[in-house]
ZAGUPA-610271 format. One record per residue (C-alpha): residue number from 1; chain; x, y, z. Coordinates in Angstrom, 2 decimals, padded with zeros to 5 digits. Layout:
% ZAGUPA-610271
+-----+-------+---------+---------+---------+
|   n | chain |      xx |      yy |      zz |
+-----+-------+---------+---------+---------+
| NUM |     A |       X |       Y |       Z |
...
+-----+-------+---------+---------+---------+
END
This chain:
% ZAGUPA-610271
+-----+-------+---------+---------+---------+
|   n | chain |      xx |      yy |      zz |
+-----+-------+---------+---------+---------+
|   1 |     A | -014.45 | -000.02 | -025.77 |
|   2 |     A | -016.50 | -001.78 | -023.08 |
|   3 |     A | -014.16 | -002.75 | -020.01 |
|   4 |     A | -014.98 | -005.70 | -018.14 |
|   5 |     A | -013.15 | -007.14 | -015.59 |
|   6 |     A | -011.10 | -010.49 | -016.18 |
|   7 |     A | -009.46 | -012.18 | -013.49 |
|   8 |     A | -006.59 | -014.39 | -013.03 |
|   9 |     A | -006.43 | -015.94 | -009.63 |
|  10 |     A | -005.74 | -012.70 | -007.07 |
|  11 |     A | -005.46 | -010.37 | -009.95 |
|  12 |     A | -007.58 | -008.62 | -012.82 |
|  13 |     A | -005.73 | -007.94 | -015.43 |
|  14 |     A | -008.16 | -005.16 | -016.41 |
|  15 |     A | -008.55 | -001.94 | -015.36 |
|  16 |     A | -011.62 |  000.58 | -015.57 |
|  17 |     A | -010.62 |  004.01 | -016.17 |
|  18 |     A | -014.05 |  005.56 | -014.83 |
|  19 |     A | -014.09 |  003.25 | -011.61 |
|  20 |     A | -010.53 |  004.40 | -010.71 |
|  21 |     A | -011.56 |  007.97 | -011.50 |
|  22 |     A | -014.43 |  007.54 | -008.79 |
|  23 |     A | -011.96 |  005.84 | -006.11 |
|  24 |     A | -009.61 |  008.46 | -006.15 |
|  25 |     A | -012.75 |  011.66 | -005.80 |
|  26 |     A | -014.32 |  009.71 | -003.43 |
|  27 |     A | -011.10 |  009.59 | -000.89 |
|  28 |     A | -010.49 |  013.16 | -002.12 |
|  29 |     A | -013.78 |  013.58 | -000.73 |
|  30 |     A | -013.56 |  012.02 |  002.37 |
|  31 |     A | -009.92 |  014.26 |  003.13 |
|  32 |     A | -011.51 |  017.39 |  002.05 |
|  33 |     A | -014.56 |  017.23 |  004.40 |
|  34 |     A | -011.91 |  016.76 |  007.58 |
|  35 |     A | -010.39 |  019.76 |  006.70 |
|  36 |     A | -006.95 |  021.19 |  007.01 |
|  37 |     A | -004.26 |  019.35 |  008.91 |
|  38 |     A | -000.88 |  019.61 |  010.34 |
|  39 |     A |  001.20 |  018.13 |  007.71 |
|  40 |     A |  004.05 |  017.93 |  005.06 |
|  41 |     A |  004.48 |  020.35 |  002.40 |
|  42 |     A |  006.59 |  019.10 | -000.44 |
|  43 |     A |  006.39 |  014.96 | -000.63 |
|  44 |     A |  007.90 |  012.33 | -002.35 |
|  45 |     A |  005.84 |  009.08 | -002.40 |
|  46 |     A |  007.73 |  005.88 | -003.07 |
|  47 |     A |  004.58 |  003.27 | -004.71 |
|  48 |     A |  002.23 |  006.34 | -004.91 |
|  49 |     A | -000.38 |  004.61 | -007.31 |
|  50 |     A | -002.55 |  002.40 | -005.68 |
|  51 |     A | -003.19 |  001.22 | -002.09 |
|  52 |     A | -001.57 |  003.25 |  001.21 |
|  53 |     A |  001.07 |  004.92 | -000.94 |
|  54 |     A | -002.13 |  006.48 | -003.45 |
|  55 |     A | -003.92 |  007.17 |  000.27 |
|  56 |     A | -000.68 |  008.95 |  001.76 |
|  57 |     A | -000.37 |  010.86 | -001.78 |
|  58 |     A | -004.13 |  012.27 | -001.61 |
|  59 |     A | -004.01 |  013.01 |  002.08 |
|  60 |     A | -000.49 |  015.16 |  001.53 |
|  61 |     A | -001.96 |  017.11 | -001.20 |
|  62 |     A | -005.39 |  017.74 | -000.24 |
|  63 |     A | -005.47 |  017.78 |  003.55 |
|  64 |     A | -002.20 |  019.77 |  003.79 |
|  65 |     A | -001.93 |  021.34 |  000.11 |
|  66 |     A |  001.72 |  019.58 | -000.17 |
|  67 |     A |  003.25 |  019.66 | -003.02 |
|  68 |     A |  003.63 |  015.80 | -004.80 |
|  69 |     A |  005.86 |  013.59 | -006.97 |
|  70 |     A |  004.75 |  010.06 | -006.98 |
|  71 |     A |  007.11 |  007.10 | -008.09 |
|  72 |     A |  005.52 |  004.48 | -009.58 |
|  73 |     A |  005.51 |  001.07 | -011.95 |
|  74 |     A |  002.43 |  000.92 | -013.74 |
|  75 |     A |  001.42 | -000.14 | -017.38 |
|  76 |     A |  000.11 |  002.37 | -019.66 |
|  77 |     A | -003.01 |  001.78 | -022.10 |
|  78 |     A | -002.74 |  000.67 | -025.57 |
|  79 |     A | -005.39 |  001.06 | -028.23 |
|  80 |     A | -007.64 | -002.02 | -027.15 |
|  81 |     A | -006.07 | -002.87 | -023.95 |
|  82 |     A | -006.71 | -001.30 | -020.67 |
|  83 |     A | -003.33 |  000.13 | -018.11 |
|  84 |     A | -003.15 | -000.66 | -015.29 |
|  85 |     A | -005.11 |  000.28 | -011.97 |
|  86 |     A | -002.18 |  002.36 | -010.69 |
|  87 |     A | -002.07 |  004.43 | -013.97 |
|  88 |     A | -005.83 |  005.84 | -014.08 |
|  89 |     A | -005.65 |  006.16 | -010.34 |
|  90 |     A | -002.71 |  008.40 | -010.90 |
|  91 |     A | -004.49 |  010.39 | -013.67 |
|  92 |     A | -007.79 |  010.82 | -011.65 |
|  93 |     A | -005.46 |  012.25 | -008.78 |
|  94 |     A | -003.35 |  014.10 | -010.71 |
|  95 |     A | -006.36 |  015.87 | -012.65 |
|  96 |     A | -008.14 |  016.89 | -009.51 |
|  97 |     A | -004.66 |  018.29 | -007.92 |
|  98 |     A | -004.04 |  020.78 | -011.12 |
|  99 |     A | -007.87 |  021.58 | -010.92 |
| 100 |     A | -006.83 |  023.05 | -007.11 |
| 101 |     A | -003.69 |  024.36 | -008.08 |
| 102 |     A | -001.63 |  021.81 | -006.60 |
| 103 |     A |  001.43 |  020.69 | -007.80 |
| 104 |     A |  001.48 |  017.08 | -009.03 |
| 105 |     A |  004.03 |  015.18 | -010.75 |
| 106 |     A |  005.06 |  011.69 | -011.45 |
| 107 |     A |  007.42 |  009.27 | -012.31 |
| 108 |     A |  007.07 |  005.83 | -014.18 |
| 109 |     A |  009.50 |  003.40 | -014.14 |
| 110 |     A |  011.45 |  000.87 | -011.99 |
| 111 |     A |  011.75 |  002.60 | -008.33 |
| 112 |     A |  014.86 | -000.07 | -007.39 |
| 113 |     A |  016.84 |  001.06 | -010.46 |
| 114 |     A |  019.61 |  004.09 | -010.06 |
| 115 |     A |  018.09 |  005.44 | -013.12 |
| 116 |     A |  014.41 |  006.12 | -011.22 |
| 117 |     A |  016.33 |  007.61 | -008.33 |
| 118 |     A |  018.80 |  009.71 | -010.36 |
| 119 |     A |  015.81 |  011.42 | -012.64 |
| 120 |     A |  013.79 |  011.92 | -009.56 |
| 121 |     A |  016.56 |  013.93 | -007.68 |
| 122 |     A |  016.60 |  015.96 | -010.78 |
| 123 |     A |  013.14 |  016.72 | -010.72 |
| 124 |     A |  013.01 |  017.48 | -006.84 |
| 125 |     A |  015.88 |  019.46 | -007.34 |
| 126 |     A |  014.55 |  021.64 | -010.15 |
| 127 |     A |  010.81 |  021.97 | -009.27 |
| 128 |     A |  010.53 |  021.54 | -005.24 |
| 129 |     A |  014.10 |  022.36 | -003.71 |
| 130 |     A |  014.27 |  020.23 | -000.60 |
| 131 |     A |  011.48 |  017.76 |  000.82 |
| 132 |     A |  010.06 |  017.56 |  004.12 |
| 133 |     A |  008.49 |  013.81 |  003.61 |
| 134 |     A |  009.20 |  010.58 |  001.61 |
| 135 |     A |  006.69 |  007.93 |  002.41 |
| 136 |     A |  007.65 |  004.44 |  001.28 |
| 137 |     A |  005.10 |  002.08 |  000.05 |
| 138 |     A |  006.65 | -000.05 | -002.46 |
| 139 |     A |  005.19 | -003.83 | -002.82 |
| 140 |     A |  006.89 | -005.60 | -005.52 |
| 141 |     A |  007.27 | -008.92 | -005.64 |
| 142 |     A |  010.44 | -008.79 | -007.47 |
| 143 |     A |  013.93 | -006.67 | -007.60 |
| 144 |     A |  016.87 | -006.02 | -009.83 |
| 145 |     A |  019.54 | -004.81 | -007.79 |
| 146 |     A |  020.78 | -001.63 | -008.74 |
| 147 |     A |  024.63 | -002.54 | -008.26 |
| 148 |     A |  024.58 | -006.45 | -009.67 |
| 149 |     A |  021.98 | -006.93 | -011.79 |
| 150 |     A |  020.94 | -010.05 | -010.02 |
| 151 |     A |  017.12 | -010.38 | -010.13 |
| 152 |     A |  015.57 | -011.49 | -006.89 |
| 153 |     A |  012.02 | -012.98 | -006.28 |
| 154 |     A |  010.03 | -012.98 | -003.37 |
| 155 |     A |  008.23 | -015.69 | -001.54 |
| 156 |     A |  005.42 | -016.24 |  001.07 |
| 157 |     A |  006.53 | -019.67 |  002.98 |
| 158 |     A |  006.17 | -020.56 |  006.36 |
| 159 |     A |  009.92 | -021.27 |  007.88 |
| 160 |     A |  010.83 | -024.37 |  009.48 |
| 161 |     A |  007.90 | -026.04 |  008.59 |
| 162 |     A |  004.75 | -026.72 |  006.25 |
| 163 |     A |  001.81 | -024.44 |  007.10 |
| 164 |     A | -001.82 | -025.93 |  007.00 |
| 165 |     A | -004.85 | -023.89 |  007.66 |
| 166 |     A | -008.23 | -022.55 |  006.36 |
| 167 |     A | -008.39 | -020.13 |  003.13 |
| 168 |     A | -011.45 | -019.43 |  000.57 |
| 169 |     A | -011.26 | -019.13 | -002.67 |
| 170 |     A | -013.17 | -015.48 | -002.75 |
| 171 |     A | -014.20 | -015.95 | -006.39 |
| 172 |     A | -016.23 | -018.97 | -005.21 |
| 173 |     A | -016.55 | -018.64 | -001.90 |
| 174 |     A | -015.08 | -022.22 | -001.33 |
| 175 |     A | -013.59 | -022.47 |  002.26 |
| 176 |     A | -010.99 | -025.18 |  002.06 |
| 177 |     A | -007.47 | -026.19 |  003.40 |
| 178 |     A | -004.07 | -025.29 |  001.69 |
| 179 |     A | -001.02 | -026.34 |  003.00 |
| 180 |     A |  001.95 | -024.15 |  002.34 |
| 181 |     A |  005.92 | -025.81 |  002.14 |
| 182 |     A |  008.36 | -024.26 |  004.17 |
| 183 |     A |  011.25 | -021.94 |  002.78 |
| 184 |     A |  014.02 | -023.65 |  001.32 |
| 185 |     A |  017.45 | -022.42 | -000.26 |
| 186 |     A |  017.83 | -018.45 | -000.77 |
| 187 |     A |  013.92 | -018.27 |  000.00 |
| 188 |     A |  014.43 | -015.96 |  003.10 |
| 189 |     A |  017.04 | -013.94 |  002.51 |
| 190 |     A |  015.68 | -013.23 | -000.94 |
| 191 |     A |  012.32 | -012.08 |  000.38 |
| 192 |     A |  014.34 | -009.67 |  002.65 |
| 193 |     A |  016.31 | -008.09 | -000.32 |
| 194 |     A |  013.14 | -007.90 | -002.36 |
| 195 |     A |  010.68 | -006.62 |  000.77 |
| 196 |     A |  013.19 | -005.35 |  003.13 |
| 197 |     A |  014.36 | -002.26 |  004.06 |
| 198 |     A |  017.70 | -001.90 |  001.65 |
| 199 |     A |  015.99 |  000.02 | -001.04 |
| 200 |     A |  014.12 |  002.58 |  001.18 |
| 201 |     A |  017.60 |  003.27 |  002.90 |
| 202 |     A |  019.32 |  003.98 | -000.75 |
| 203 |     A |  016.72 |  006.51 | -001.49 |
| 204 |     A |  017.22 |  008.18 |  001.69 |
| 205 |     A |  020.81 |  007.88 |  001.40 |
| 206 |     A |  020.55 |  009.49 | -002.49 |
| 207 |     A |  018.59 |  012.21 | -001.51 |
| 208 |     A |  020.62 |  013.07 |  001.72 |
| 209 |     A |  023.73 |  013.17 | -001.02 |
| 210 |     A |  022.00 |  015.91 | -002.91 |
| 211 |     A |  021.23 |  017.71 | -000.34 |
| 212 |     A |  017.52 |  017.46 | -001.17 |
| 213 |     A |  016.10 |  016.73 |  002.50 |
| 214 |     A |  014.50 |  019.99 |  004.94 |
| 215 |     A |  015.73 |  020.05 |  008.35 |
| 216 |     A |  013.07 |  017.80 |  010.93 |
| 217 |     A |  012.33 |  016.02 |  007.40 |
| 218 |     A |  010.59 |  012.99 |  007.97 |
| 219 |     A |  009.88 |  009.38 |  006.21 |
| 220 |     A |  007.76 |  006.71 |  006.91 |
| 221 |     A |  007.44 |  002.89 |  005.30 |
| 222 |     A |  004.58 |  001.11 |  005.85 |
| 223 |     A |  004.31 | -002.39 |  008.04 |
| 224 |     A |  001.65 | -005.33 |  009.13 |
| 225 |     A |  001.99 | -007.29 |  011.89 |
| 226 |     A | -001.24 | -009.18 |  011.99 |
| 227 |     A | -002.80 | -011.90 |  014.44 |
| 228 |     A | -001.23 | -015.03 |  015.84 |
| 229 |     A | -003.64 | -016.68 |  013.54 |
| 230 |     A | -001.84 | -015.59 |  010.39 |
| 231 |     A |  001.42 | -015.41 |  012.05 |
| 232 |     A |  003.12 | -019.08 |  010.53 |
| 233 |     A |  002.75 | -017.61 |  006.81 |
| 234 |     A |  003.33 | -014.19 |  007.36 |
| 235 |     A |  004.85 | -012.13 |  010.61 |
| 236 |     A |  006.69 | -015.57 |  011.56 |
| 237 |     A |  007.12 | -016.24 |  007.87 |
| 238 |     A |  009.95 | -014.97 |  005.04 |
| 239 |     A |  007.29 | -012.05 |  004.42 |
| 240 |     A |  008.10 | -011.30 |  008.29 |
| 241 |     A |  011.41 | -011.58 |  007.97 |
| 242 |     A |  011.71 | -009.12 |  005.40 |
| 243 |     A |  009.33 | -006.73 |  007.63 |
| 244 |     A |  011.32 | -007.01 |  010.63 |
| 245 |     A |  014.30 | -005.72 |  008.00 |
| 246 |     A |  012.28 | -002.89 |  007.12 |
| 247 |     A |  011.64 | -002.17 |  010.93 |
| 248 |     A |  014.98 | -002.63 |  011.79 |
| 249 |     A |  016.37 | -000.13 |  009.04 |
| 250 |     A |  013.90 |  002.69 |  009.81 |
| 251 |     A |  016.12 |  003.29 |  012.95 |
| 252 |     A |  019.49 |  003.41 |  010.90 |
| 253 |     A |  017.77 |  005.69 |  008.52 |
| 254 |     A |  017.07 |  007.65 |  011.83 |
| 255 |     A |  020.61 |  007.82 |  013.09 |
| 256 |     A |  021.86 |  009.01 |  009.38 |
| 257 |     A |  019.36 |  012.03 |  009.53 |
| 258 |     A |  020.77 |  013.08 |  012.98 |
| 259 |     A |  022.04 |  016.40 |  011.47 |
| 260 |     A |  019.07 |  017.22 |  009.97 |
| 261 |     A |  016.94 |  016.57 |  012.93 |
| 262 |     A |  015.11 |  014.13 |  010.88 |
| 263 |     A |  012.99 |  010.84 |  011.50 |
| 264 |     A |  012.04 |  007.65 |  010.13 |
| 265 |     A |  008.82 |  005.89 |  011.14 |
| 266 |     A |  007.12 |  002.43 |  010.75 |
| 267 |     A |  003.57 |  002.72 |  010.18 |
| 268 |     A |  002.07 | -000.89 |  011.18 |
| 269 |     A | -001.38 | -000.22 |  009.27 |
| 270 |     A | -004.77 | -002.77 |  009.39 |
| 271 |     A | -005.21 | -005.73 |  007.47 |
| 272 |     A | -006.93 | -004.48 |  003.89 |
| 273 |     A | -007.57 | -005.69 |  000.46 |
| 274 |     A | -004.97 | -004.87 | -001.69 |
| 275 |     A | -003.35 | -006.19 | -004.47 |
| 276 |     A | -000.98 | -007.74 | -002.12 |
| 277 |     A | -003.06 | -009.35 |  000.38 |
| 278 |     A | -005.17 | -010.93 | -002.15 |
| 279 |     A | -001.73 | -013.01 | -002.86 |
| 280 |     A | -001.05 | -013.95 |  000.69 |
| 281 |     A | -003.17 | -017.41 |  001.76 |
| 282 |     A | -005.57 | -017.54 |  004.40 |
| 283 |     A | -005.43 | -013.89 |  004.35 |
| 284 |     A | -008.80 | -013.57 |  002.52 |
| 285 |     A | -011.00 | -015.27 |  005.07 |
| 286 |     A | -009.24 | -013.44 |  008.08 |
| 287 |     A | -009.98 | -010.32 |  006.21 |
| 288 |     A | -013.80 | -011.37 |  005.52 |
| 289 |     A | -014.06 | -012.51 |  009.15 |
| 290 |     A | -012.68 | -009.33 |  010.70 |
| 291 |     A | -014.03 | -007.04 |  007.91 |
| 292 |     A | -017.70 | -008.61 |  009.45 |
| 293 |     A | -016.86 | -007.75 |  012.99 |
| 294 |     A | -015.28 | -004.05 |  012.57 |
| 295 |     A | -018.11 | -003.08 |  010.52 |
| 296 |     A | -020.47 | -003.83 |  013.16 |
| 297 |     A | -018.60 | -002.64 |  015.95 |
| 298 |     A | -018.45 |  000.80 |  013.39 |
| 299 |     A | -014.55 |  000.66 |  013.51 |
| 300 |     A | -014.20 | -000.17 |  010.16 |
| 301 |     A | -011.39 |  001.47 |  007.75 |
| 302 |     A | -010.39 |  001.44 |  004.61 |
| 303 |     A | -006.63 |  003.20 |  002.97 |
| 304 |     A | -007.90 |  006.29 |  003.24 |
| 305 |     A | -009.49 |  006.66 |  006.82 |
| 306 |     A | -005.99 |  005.11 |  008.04 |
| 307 |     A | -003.54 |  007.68 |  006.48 |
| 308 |     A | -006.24 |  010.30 |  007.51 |
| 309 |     A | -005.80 |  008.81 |  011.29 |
| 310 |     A | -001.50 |  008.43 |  010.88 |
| 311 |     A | -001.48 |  011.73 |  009.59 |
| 312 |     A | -004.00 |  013.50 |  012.29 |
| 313 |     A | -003.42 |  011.34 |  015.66 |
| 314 |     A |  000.07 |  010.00 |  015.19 |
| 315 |     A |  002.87 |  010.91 |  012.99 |
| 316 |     A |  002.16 |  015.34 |  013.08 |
| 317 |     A |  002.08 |  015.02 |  016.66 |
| 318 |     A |  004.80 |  016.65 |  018.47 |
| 319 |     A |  005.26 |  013.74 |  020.41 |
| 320 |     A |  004.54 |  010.62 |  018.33 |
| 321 |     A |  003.19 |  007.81 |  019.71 |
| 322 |     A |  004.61 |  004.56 |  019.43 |
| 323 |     A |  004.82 |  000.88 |  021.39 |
| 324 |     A |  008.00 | -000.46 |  022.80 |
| 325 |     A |  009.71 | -001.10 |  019.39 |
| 326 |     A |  009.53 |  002.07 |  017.90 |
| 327 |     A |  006.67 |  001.73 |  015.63 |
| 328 |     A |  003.72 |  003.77 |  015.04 |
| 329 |     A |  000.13 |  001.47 |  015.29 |
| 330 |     A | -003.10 |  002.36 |  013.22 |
| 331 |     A | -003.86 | -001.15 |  013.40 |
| 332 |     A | -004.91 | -000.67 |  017.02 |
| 333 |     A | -008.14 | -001.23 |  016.46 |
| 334 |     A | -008.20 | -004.69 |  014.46 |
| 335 |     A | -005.75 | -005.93 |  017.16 |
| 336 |     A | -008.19 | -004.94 |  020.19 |
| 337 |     A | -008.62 | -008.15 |  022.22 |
| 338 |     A | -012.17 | -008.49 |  021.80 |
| 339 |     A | -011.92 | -007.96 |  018.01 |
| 340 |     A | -009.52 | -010.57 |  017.86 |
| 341 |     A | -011.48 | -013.22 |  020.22 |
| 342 |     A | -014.42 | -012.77 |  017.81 |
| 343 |     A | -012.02 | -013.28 |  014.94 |
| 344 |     A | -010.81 | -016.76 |  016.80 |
| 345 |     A | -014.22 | -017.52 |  017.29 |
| 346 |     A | -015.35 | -017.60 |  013.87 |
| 347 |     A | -012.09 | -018.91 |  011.96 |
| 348 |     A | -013.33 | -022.15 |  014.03 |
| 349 |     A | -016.77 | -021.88 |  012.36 |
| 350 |     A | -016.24 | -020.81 |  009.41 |
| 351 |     A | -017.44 | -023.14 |  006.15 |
| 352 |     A | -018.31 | -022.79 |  002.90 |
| 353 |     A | -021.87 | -023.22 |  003.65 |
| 354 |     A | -021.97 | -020.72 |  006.29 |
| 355 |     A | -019.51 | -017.73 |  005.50 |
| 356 |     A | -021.76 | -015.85 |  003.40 |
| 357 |     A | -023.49 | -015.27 |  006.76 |
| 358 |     A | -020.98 | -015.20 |  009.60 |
| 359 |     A | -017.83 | -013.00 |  007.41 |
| 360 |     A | -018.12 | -010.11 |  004.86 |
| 361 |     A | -017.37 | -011.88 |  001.88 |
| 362 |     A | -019.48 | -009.92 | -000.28 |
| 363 |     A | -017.44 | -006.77 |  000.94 |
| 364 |     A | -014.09 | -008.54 |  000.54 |
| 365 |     A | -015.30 | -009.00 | -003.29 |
| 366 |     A | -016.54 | -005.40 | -003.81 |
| 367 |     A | -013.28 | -004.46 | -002.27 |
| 368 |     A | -011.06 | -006.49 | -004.86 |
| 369 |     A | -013.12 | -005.21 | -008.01 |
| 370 |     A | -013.02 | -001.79 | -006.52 |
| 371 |     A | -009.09 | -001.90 | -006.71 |
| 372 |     A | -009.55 | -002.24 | -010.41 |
| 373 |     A | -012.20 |  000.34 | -011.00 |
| 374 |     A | -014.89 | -002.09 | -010.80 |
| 375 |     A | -018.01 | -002.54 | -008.66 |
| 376 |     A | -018.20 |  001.32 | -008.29 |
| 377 |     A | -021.14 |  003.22 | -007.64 |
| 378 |     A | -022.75 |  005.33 | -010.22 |
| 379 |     A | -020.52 |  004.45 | -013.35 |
| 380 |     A | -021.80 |  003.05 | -016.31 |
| 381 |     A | -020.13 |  000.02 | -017.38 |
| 382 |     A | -022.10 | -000.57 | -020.25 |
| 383 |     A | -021.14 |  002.67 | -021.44 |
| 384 |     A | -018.26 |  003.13 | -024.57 |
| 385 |     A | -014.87 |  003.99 | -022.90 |
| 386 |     A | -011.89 |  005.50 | -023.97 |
| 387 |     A | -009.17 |  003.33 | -022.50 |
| 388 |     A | -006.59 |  005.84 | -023.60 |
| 389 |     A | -006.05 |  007.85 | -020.07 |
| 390 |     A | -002.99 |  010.48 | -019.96 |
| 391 |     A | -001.12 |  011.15 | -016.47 |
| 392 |     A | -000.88 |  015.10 | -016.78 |
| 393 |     A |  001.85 |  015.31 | -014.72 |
| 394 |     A |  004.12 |  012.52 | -015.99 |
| 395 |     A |  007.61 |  012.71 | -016.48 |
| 396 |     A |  008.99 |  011.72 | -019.57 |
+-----+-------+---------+---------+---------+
END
């Protein structure tokens, strides 16, 4: 068939098979000509299809030749319709590991359910032994608790108050107010269950249990803290909340891995598009504005050039680095001063008329369609595709 993207609001609900391929060998690429690092050996990544987690996945296996299983939620193809991003990406990866001789397996299906957790103990325990890293990356917007059943959604409100500020529509490029209403009712503390850290703590707890963790094993979940600019709707927001949860939990993960000698980290990483920002309000133009300034200043990263940084300068350290609460930054260099006064400097300027010129909206759009397999460099998309993609590795 010939795959075009559709969009709905932040999303596409189409996914190029090709594109994705390309994605994933191009940050294979870019991991491969850094060479060999210090690093884990036998990983178990926790949202391992797209984004960070799909990043973390590709730097384990080919800058350290760790051993993978990837956990995932992702919707397979169907004669005439397209899966989704996460499943080609996992494909492409998964493909390119067996071609090296790395081993590469996966599991799809609900990562807050016991079920998940139970079948991928089994697996760990019959293929790989004990681990030495889980990385957490999970970004769901909703969650079935294991033990009651109760469904929980997620929200992004401001708390206290209503939240009014600049946003663009990236589509159009219309810059224009929104005004967001503040949390109300279960709002925050249902963000936290959903986004927190409860569920990264279970599987840590599950697969202490089984005795399925090396000694100095370490985990790591992935943070943002942002600017003060974004700060009402997200760090100060119920999306904040549930981050400081998920900050606050990677230390009692710490103290239950005592015996072990084992760690857990919080990685706060750089503003990107993902399929997450692109939900989050006034996030768009921030990224556009800063996305302008880093590229010029050549400081610029995208998933894959900040794992490959956490991985090389930070968390395989023998001392890690971290600031006074613990957590490990890669976002040092979006939140350097003068970055950030540029940032300021521009939000006030920027229109509809002029932000074409002054941001990078045009790489904030290439960016989105590139999540999806679109956009990309030297693929045909003219060209007849088979939409039918298998995982080699998956799990049934």
């Amino acid at each position: 068939m010939i795959i075009e993207p559709r969009t709905r609001g932040f999303i596409c609900t189409t996914a190029h098979p090709m594109g994705c391929a390309e994605n994933v060998k191009a940050q294979i690429g870019y991991i491969k000509s850094k060479g060999q690092n210090e690093g884990p050996k036998k990983v178990l990544v926790i949202g391992a299809s797209t984004g960070f987690g799909l990043a973390s996945r590709i730097t384990s296996a080919f800058g350290s030749n760790a051993s993978t299983i990837g956990v995932f939620f992702e919707k397979p193809p169907s004669e005439g319709r397209t899966a989704s991003t996460g499943w080609y990406n996992t494909a492409a990866f998964e493909t390119e590991a067996h071609k090296e001789g790395l081993y590469a397996k996966s599991i799809n299906g609900d990562a807050f359910s016991n079920e998940i957790k139970e079948k991928t103990l089994e697996l760990i325990k019959a293929d790989l032994g004990k681990i030495d890293m889980v990385v957490y990356s999970l970004a769901s917007p909703v969650r079935t608790h294991p033990e009651t059943g109760v469904r929980y959604k997620s929200t992004l409100k401001p708390i206290g108050s209503s939240y009014t500020n600049k946003t663009v529509d990236f589509h159009t490029g219309e810059v224009k107010d929104i005004t967001i209403a503040p949390a109300e009712g279960d709002d925050i503390s249902n963000t936290v269950t959903v986004m927190g850290g409860e569920d990264w703590q279970l599987w840590i707890n599950a697969l202490q249990k089984a005795d399925l963790l090396s000694e100095n094993f370490k985990t790591v979940a992935y943070s943002y803290i942002g600017p003060k600019l974004t700060e009402p709707v997200y760090r100060k927001g119920t999306i904040g909340m549930a981050k400081d949860h998920l900050e606050e939990t990677a230390f009692t993960i710490t103290d239950s891995l005592k015996s072990i000698n084992g760690k857990a980290y919080i990685s706060v990483n750089k503003a990107l598009v993902t399929q997450s920002s692109s939900a989050i309000p006034v996030i768009p133009l921030y990224i556009s504005l800063l996305y302008k300034i880093m590229k010029k200043e050549g400081i610029h990263e995208g998933c894959i050039e900040q794992i490959h940084r956490l991985y090389k300068e930070r968390l395989f350290l023998d001392v890690v680095p971290t600031d006074d609460k613990g957590r490990i930054r890669i976002d040092d260099w979006e939140m350097r001063a003068d970055v950030q006064e540029q940032v300021a400097k521009l939000w006030q300027e920027a229109t509809t008329e002029n932000l074409s010129a002054i941001g990078d909206l045009e790489g904030y759009r290439t960016d989105f369609f590139n999540l999806f397999g679109f956009h990309v460099e030297g693929v045909d998309y003219l060209k007849d595709t088979n939409e039918i993609v298998a995982i080699p590795g998956l799990k049934e």
